[in-house]
N, C-alpha and C positions, 0 to 999 in steps of 0.2 A: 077577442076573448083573453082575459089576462090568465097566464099561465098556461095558456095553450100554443105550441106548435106544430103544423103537419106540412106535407109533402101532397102534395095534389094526387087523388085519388082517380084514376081511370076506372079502373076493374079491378076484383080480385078480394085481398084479403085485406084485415084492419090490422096492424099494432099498433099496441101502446106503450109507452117507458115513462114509465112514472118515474118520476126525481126532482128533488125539489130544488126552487129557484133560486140565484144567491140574493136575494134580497127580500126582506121584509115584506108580503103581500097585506096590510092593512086596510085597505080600502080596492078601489076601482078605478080604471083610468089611471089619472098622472095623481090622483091623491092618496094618502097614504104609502107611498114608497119610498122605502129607506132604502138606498144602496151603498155598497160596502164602504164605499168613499165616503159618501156622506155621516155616515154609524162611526166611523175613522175620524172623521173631524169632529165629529159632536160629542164622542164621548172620550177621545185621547188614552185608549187603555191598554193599545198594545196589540191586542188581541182582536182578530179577526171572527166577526160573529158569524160569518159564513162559510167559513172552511170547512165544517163538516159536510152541509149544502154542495160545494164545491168538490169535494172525493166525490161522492155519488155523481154531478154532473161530468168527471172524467171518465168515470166508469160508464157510465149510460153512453156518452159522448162515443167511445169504443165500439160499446153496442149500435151502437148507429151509423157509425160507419159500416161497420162488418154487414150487416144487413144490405145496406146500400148496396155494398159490394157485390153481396151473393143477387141481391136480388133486384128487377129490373123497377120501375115507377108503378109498369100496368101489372103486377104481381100484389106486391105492397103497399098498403099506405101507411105512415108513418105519421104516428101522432107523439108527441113529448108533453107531458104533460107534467104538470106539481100537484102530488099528494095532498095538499091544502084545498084545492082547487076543484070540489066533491061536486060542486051543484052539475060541474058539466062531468068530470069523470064517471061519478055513481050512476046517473042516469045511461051514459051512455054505455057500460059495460053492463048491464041491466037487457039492455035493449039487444045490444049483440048478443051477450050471455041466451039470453031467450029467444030471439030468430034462430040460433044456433040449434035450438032446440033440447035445453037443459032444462032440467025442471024448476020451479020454482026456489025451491030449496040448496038445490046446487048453483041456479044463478047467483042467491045471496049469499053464497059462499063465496064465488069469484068474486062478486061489489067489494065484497070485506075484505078479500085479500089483495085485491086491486091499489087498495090504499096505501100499500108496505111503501119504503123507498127500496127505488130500483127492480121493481116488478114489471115482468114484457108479459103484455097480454097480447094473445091472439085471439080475435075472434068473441073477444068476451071471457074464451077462459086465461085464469092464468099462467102459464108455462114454467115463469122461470121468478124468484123472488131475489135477489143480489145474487146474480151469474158470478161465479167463479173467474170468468174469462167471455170474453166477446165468442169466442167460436163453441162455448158451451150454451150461449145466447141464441144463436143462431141453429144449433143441434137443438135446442128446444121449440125453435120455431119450424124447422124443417120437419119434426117429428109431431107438429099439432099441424101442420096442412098435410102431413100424408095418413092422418087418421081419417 
């Protein structure tokens, strides 16, 4: 799945950390990908088109470690995902959102706000939209499995 990572799933709970990938997602597979080297060579301007991409994946990157840390594999699963990347994100926070047993209305509120960069969702809802800090990441996810 392009733009998706996860962490194998035993039991327990889902997150998500949306953040977008550093490279160009235009196609499927090996077509359409521009990566920063190649954007660097082909256009000579200096300026790197993926650094902002890049802050968010340090940030999230944080958030997933701390996670990790506090919490064991069969507790967690852990999916990384790119806000671009709707066909699989939207469905699937949809689905959680509603097994979870939210109403219709409030699941299409998670799908929508699922999309931001740097949103941890539990469970279908969203917890946290750009965490301040990894352990403010983690205090939002501790606080949606003891609801």
């Amino acid at each position: 799945m392009e733009g998706v990572t996860t962490t194998p799933r035993t039991r327990g709970h889902h997150v998500m950390l949306v953040r977008q990938w550093d490279q160009q997602v235009g196609g499927s597979g090996c077509c359409g990908r521009l990566t920063s080297t190649a954007a660097e060579t082909l256009c000579r301007t200096g300026e790197d088109p993926y650094a902002a991409a890049r802050a968010d994946m340090v940030v999230m990157g944080e958030v997933y470690r701390a996670l990790r840390e506090r919490f064991d594999d069969d507790v967690l699963e852990i999916t990384v995902v790119d806000p671009r990347n709707t066909t699989w994100l939207l469905p699937s926070v949809w689905r959680q959102a509603r097994a979870g047993g939210l109403s219709v209305r409030e699941a299409l509120r998670q799908v929508n706000r699922a999309t931001s960069p740097c949103a941890v969702v539990v469970d279908g809802r969203v917890v946290a939209t750009d965490p301040a800090s990894p352990q403010q990441a983690v205090a939002a996810v501790l606080a949606e499995l003891a609801r």
